[in-house]
Backbone bond lengths (Angstrom), bond angles and torsions (degrees), N, CA, C in turn:
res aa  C-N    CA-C-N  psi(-1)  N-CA   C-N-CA  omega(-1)  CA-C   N-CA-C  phi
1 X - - - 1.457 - - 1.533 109.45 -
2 X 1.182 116.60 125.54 1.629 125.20 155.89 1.034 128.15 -94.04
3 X 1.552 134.90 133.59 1.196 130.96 170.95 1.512 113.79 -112.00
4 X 1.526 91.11 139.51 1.620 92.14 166.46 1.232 131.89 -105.05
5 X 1.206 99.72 139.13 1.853 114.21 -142.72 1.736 90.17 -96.64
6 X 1.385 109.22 164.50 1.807 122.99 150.00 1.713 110.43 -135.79
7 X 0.757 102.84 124.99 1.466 102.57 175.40 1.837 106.42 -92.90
8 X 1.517 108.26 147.41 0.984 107.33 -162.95 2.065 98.23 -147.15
9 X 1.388 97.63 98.72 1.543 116.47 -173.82 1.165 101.71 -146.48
10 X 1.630 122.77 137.14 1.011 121.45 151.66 1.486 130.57 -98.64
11 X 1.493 120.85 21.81 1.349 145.52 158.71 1.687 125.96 -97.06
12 X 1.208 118.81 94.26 1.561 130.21 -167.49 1.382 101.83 -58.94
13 X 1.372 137.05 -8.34 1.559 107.74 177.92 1.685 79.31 -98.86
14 X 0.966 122.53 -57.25 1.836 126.32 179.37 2.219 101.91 -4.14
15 X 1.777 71.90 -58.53 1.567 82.49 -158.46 1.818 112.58 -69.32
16 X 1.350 105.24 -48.15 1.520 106.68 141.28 1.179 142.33 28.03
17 X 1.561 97.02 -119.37 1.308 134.66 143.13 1.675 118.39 -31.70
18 X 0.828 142.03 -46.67 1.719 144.62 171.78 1.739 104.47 -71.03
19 X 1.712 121.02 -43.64 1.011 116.13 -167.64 1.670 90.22 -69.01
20 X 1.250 123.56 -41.51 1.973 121.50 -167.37 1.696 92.10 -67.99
21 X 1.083 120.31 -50.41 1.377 103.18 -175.12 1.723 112.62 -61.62
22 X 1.312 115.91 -27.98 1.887 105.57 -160.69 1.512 82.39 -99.44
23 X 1.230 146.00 -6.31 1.230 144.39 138.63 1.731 118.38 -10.40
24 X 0.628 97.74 -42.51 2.226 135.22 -153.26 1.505 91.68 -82.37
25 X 1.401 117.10 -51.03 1.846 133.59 176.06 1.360 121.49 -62.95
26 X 1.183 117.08 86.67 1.330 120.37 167.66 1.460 105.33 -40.72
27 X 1.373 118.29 -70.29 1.518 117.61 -161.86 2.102 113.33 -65.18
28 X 1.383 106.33 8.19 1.578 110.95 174.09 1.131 109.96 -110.37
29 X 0.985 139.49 155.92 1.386 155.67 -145.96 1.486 101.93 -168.42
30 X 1.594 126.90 114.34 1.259 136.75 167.26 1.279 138.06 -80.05
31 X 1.797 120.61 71.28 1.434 100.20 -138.63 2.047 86.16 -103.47
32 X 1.047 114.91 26.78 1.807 103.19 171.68 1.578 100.98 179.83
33 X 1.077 109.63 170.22 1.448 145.60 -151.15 1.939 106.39 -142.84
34 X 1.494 120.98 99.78 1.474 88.32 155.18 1.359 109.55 -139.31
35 X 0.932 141.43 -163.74 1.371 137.02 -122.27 1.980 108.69 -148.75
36 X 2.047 104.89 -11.87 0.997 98.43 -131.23 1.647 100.91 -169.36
37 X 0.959 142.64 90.73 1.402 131.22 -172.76 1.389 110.73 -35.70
38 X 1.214 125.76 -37.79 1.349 120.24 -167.35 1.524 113.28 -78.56
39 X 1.465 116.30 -39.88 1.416 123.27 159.99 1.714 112.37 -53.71
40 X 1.190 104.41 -51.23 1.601 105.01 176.76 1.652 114.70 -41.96
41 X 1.305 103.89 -43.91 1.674 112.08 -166.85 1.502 107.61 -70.61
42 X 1.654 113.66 -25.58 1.293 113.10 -178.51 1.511 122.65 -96.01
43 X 1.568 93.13 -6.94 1.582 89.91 164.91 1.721 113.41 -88.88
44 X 1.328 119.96 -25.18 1.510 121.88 -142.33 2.019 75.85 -83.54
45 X 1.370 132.68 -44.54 0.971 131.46 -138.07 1.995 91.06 -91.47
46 X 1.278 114.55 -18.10 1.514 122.05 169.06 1.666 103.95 -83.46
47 X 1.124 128.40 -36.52 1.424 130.30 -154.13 1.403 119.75 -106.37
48 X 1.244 159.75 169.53 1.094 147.34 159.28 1.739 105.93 -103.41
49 X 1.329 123.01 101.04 1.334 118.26 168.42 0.992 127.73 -130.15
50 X 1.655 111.65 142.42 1.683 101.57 -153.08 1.555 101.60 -106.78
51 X 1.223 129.86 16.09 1.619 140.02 -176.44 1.422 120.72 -133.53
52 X 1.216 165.54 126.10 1.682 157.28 122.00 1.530 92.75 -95.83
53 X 2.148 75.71 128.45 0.856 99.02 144.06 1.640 124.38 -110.47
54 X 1.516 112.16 137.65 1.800 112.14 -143.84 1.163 111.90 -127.59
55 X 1.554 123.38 91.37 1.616 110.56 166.28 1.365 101.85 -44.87
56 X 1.771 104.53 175.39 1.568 129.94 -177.56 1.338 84.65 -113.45
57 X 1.165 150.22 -55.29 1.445 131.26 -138.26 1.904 105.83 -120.15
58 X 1.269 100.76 76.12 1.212 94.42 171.91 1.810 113.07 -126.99
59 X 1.435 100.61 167.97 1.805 95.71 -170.50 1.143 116.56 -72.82
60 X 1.499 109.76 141.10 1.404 126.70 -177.60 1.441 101.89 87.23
61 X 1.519 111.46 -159.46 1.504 101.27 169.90 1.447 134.85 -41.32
62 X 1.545 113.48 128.10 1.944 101.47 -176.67 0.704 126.79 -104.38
63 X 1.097 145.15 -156.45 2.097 139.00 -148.38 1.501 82.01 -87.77
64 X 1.295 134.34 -75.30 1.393 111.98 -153.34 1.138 125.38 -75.48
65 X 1.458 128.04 2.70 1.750 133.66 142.30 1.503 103.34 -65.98
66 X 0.982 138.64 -29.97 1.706 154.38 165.05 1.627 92.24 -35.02
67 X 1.531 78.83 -93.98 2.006 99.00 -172.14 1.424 117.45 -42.71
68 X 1.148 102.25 -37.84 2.015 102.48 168.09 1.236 118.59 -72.16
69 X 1.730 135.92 -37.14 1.584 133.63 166.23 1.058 111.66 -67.93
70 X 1.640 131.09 -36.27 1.729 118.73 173.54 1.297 111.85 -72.53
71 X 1.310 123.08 -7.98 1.554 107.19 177.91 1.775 118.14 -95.06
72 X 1.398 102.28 14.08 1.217 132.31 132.96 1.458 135.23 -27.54
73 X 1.498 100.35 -67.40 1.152 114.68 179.10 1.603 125.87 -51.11
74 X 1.680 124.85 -160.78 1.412 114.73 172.67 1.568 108.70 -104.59
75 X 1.627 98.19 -33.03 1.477 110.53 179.40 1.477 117.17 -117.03
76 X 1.809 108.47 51.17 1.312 69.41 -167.27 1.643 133.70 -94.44
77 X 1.304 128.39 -163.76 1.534 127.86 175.83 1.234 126.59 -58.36
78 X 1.185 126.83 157.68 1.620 136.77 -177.10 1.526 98.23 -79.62
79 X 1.133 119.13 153.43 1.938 122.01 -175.76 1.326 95.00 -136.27
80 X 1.453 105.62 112.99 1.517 120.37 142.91 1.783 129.81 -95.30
81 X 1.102 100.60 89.69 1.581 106.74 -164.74 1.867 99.55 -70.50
82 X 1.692 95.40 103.37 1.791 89.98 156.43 1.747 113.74 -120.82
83 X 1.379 89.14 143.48 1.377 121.93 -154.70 1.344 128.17 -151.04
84 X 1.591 125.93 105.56 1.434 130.53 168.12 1.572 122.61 -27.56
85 X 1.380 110.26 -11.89 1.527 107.94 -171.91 1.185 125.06 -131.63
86 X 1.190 150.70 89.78 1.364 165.86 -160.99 1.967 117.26 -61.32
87 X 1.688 99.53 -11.17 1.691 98.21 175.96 1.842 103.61 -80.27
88 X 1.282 127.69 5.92 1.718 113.44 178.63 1.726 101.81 -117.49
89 X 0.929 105.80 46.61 1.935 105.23 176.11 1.279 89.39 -73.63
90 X 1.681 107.05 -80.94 1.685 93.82 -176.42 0.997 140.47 -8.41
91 X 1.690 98.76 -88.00 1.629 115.40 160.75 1.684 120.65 -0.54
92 X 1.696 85.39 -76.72 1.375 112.91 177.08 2.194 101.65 -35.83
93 X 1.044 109.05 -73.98 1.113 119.18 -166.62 1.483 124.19 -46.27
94 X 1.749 101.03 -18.08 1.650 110.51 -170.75 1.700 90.78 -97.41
95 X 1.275 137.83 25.53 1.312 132.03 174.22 1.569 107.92 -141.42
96 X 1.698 89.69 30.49 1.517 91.94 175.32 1.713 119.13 53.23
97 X 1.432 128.59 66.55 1.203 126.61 176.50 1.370 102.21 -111.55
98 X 1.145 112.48 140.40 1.657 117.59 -177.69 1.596 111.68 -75.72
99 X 1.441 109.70 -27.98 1.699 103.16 174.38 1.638 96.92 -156.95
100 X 1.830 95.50 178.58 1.332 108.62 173.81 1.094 113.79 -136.60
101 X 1.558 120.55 125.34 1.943 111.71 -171.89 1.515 76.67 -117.71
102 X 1.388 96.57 155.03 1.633 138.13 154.95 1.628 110.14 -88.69
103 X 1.339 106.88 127.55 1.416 110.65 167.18 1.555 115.01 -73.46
104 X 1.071 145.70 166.54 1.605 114.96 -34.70 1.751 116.07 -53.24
105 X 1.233 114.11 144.40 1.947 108.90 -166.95 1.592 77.69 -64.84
106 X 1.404 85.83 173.40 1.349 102.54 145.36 1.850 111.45 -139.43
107 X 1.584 108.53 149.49 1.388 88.28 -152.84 1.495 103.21 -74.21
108 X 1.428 135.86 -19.69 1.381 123.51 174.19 1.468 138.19 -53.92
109 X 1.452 101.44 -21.70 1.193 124.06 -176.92 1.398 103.71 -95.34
110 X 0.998 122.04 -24.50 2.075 119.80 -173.84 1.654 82.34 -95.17
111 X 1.206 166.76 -22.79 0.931 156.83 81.15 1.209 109.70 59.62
112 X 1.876 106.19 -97.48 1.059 134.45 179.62 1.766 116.85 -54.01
113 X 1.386 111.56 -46.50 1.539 113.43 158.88 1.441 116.64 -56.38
114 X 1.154 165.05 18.59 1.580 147.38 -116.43 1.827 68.69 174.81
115 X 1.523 116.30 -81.08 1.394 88.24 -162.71 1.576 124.38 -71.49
116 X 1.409 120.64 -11.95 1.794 119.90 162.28 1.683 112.57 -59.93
117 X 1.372 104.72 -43.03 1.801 90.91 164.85 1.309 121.81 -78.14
118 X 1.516 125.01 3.45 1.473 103.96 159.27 1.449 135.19 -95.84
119 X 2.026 84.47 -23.38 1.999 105.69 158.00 1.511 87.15 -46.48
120 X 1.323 138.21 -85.95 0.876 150.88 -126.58 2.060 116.47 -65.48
121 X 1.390 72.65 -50.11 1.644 84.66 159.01 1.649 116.67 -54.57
122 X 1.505 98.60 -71.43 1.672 99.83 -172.92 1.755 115.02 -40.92
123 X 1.408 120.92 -54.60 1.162 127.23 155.51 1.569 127.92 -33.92
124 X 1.069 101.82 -44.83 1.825 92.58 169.27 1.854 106.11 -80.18
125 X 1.064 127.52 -35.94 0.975 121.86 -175.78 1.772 118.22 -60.69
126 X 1.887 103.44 -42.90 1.266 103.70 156.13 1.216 127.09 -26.15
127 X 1.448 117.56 -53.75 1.239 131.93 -137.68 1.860 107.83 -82.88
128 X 1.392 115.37 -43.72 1.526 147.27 158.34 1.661 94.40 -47.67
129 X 1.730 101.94 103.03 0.797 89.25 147.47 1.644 144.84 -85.27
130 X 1.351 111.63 176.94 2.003 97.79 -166.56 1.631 96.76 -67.18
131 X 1.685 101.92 142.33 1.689 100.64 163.94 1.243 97.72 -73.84
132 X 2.008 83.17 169.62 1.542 78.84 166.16 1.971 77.13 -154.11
133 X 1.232 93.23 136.96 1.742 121.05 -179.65 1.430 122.28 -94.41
134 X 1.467 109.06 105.13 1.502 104.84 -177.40 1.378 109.14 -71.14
135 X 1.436 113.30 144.12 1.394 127.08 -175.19 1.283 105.77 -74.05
136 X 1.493 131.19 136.26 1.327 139.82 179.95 2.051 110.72 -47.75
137 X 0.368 171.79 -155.88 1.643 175.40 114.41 1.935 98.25 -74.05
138 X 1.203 131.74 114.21 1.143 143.79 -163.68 1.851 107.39 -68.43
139 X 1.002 115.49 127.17 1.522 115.60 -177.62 1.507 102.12 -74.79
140 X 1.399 98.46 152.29 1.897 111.42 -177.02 1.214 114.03 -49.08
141 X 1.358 138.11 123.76 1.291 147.45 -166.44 1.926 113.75 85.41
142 X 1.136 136.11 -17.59 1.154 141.44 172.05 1.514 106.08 -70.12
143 X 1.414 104.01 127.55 1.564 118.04 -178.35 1.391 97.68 -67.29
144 X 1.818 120.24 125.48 1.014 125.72 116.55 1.755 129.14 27.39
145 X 1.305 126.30 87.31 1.507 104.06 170.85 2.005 79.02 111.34
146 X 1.120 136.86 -37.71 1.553 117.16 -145.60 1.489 92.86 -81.97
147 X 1.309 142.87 116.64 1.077 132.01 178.92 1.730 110.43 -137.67
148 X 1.093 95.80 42.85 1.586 115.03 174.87 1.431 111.46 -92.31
149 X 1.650 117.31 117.82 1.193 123.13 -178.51 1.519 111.45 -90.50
150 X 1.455 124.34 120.86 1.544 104.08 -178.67 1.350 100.43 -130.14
151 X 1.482 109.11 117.40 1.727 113.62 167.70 1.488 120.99 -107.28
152 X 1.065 102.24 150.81 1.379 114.61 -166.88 1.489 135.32 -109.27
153 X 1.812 82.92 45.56 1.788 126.96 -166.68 1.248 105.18 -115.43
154 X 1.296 135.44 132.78 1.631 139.82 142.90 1.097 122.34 -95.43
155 X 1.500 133.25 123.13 1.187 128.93 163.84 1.092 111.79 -79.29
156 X 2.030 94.25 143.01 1.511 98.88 177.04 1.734 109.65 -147.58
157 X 1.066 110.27 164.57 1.995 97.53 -165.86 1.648 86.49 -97.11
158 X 1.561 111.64 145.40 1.496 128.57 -169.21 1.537 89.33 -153.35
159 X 1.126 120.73 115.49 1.755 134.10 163.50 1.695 109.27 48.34
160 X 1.315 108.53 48.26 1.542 118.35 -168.78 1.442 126.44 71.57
161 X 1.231 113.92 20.69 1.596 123.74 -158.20 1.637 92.60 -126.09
162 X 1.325 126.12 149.69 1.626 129.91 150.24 1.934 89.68 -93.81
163 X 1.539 86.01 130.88 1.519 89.14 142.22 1.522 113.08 -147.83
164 X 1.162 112.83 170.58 1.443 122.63 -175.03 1.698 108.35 -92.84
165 X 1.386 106.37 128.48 1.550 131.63 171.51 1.253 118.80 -78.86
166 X 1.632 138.43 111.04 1.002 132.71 159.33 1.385 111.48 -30.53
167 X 1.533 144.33 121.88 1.620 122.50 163.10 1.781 124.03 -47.12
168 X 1.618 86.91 -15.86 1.922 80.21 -174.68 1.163 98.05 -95.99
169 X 1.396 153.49 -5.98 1.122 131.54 129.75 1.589 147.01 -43.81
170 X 1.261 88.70 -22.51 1.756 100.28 -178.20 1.826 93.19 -85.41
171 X 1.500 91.23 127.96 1.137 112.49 -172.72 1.716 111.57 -93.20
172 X 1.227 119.50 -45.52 1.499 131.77 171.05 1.885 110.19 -136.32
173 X 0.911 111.41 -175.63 1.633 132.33 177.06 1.371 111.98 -165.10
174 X 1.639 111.40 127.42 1.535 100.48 -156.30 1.805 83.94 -146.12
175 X 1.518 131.10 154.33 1.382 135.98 144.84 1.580 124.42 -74.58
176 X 1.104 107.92 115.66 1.596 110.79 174.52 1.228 112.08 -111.78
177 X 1.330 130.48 110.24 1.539 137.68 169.57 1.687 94.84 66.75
178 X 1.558 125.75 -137.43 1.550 104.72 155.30 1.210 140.92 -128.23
179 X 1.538 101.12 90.42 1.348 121.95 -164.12 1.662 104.91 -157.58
180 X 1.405 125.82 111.74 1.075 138.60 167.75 1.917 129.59 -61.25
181 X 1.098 98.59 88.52 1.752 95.42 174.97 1.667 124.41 -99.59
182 X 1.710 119.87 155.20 0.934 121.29 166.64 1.901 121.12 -105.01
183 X 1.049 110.60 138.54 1.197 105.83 170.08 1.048 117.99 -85.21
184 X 1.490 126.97 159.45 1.385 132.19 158.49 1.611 113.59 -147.36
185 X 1.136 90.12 171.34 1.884 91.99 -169.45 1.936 115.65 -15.24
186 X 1.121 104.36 -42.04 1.416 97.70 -145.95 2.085 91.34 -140.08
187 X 1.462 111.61 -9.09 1.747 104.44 -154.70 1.877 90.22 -137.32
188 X 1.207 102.88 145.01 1.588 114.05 162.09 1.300 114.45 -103.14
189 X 1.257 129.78 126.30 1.431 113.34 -168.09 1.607 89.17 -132.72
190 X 1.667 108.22 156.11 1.372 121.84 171.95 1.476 106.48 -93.58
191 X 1.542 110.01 141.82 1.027 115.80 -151.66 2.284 89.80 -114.27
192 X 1.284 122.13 -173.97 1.633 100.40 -171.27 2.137 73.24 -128.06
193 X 1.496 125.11 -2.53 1.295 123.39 -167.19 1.849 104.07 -106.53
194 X 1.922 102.10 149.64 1.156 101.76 168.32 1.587 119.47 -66.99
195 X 1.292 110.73 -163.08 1.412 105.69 -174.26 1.561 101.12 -94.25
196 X 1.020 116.60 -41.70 1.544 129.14 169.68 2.033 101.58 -40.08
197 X 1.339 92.39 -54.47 1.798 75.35 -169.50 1.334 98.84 -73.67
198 X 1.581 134.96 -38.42 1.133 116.60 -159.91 1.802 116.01 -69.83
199 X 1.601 103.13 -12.51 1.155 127.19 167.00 1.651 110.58 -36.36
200 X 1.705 86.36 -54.58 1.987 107.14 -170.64 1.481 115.94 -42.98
201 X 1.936 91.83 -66.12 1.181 128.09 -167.23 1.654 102.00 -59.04
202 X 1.348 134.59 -75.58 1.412 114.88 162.12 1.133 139.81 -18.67
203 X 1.337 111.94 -52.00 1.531 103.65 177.80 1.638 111.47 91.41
204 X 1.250 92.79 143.74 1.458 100.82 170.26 1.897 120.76 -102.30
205 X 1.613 101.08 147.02 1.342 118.14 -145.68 1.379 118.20 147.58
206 X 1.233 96.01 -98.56 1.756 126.70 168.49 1.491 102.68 -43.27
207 X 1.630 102.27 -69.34 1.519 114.60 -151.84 1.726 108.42 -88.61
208 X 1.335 124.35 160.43 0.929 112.87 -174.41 1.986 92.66 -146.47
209 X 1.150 138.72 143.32 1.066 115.09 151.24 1.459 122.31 -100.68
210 X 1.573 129.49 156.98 1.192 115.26 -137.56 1.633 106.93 -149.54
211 X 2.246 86.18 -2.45 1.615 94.65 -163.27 1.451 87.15 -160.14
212 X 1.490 131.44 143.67 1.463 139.55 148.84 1.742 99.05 -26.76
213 X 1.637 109.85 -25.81 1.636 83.98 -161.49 1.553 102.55 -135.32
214 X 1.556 89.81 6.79 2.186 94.62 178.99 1.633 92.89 -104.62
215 X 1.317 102.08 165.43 1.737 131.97 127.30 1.590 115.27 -137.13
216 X 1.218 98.92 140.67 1.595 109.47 -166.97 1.232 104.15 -120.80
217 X 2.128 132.42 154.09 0.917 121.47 -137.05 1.638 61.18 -129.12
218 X 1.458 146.49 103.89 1.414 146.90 156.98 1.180 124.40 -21.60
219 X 1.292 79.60 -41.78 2.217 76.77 169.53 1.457 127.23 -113.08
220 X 1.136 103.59 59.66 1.443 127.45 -176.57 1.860 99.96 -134.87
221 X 1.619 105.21 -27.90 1.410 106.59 -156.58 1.746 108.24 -73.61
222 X 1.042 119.51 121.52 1.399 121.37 -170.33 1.728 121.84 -80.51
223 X 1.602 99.59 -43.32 1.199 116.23 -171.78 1.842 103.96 -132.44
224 X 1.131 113.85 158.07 1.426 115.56 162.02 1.839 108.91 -146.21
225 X 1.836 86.73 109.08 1.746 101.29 -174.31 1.876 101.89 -85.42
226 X 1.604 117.99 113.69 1.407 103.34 137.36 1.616 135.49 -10.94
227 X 1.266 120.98 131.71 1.693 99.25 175.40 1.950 97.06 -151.31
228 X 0.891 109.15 -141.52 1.973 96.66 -170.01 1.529 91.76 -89.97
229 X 1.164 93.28 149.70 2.047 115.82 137.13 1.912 81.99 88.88
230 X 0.978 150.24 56.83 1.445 135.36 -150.31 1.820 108.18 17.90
231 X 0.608 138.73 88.73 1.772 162.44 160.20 0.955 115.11 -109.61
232 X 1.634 134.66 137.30 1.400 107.57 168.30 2.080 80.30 -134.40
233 X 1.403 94.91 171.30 1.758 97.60 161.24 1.433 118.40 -132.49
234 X 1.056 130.21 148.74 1.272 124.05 -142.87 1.715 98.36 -113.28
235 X 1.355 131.38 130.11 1.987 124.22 -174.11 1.670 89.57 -97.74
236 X 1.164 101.12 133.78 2.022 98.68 -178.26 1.620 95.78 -115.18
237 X 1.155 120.06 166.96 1.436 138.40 -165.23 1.246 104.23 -89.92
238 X 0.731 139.61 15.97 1.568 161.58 167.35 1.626 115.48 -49.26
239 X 1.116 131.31 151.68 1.586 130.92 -157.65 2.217 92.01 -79.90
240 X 1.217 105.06 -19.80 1.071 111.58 -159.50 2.079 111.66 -110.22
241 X 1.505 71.21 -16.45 2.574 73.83 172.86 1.534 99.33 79.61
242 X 1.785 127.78 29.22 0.981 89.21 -137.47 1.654 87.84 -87.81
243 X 1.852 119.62 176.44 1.471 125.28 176.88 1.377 85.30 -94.16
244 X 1.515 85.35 158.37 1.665 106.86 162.24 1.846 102.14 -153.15
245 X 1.384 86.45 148.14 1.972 83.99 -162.47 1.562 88.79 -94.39
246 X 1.565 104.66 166.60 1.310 135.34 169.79 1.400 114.98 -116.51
247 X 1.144 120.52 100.68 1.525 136.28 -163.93 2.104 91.95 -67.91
248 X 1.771 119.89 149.24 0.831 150.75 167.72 1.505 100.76 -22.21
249 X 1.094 107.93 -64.41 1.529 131.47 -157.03 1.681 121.15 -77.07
250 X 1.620 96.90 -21.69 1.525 117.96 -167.42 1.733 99.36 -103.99
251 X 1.644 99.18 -21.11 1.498 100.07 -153.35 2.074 103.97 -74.90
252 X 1.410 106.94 -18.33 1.579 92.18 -175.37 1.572 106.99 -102.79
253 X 1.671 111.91 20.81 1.771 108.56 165.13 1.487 91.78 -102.29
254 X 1.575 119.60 -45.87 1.604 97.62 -175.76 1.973 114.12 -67.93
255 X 1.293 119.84 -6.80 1.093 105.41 161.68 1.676 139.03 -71.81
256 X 1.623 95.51 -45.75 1.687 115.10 137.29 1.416 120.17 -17.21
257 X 1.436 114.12 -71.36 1.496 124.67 -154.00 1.626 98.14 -74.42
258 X 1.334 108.10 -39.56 1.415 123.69 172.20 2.051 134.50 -64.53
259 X 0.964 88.84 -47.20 1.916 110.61 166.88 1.443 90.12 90.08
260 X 1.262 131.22 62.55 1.558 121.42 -170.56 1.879 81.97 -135.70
């Protein structure tokens, strides 16, 4: 089992330092960084994560106003509160946190936290029973057996909200640090998918990828600038002009696809 973790510090060596140590964890997986309870809340509610790790003392709302609004949620995450200060265990404990580290970690003991959230995990998962999804009834002429639903929506988190993106609105899809966003005319939205799936979910046609870290919606693309080494970058119609490069390697299929 892997879990996917968020770390939640608003001190960069803090944050650091925990990512080199959970580094070490095969079974953790680091899929965010925030800075901020309030950022935290808007990733956990876009993302599926089954771990925080949670300072107490950060600005504005703090981890244990944190740990009490996600338990809110339907699913929400396991809380490992680490923290320089040893007077909020309690606290900690009345918002359901699975452990409490003292800074500096030590790695035996984060250890010991890491495997109670996976007891902990496996146990809730027990508990769920398996869905089970009735198959649509097949429309006249649809083969028998095809019971593949395909919509032509992305969810994406916008002011604490998921909402769903027309795909022909999404203008690009790009990786920033590690966190996948889509553009659209006028909004950047966080997306809860890698780039690879959102790769899937688009479809080919429209989408093209064009970069280890783009997909571009072709008909959005306004201009296509030359740039070194055969490179080109692409100006999209976008509220913002924005470029997006065309890697070496990508650049003589989008010329292909293009007739240029």
């Amino acid at each position: 089992m892997t879990l996917k973790a968020l770390i939640v510090d608003d001190e960069y060596p803090a944050r650091q330092e925990l990512r080199f140590m959970l580094d070490k964890f095969s079974n953790i997986e680091i899929v965010g960084e925030a800075t901020s309870a309030t950022e935290a809340l808007a990733l956990i509610r876009a993302l599926d994560y089954q771990v925080l790790f949670l300072d107490i003392n950060l600005p504005g709302m703090n981890g244990l106003e944190l740990g009490a609004a996600i338990q809110e949620l339907p699913r929400p995450p396991f809380v490992i509160f680490v923290t320089a200060y040893d007077e909020h265990a309690l606290e900690a404990f009345d918002v359901n946190a699975v452990d409490y580290i003292l800074k500096p970690i030590d790695e035996k003991r984060l250890k010991r936290a890491i495997d109670r959230v996976i007891r902990a995990e496996q146990e809730r998962a027990a508990l769920v029973p398996p869905q089970v999804i009735a198959a649509p009834e097949p429309s006249k002429g649809e083969p028998v057996g095809s019971t593949a639903i395909k919509i032509n929506r992305i969810p994406a988190e916008k002011q604490g909200k998921t909402i769903l993106v027309d795909t022909s609105e999404v203008f690009y899809a790009f990786t920033e640090q590690d966190y996948v966003y889509i553009k659209t005319f006028a909004d950047k939205l966080l997306t809860r998918f890698t780039l690879k799936e959102l790769e899937g979910r688009l479809g080919e046609g429209m989408f093209f990828r064009t970069h280890r870290c783009y997909i571009v919606n072709l008909q959005k693309v306004k201009e296509i600038v030359p740039f070194f080494n055969g490179t080109y970058n692409l100006i999209l119609e976008d509220k913002d002009r924005s470029e997006v490069p065309v890697s070496r390697a990508q650049a003589k299929k989008l010329r292909k696809i293009l007739g240029f």
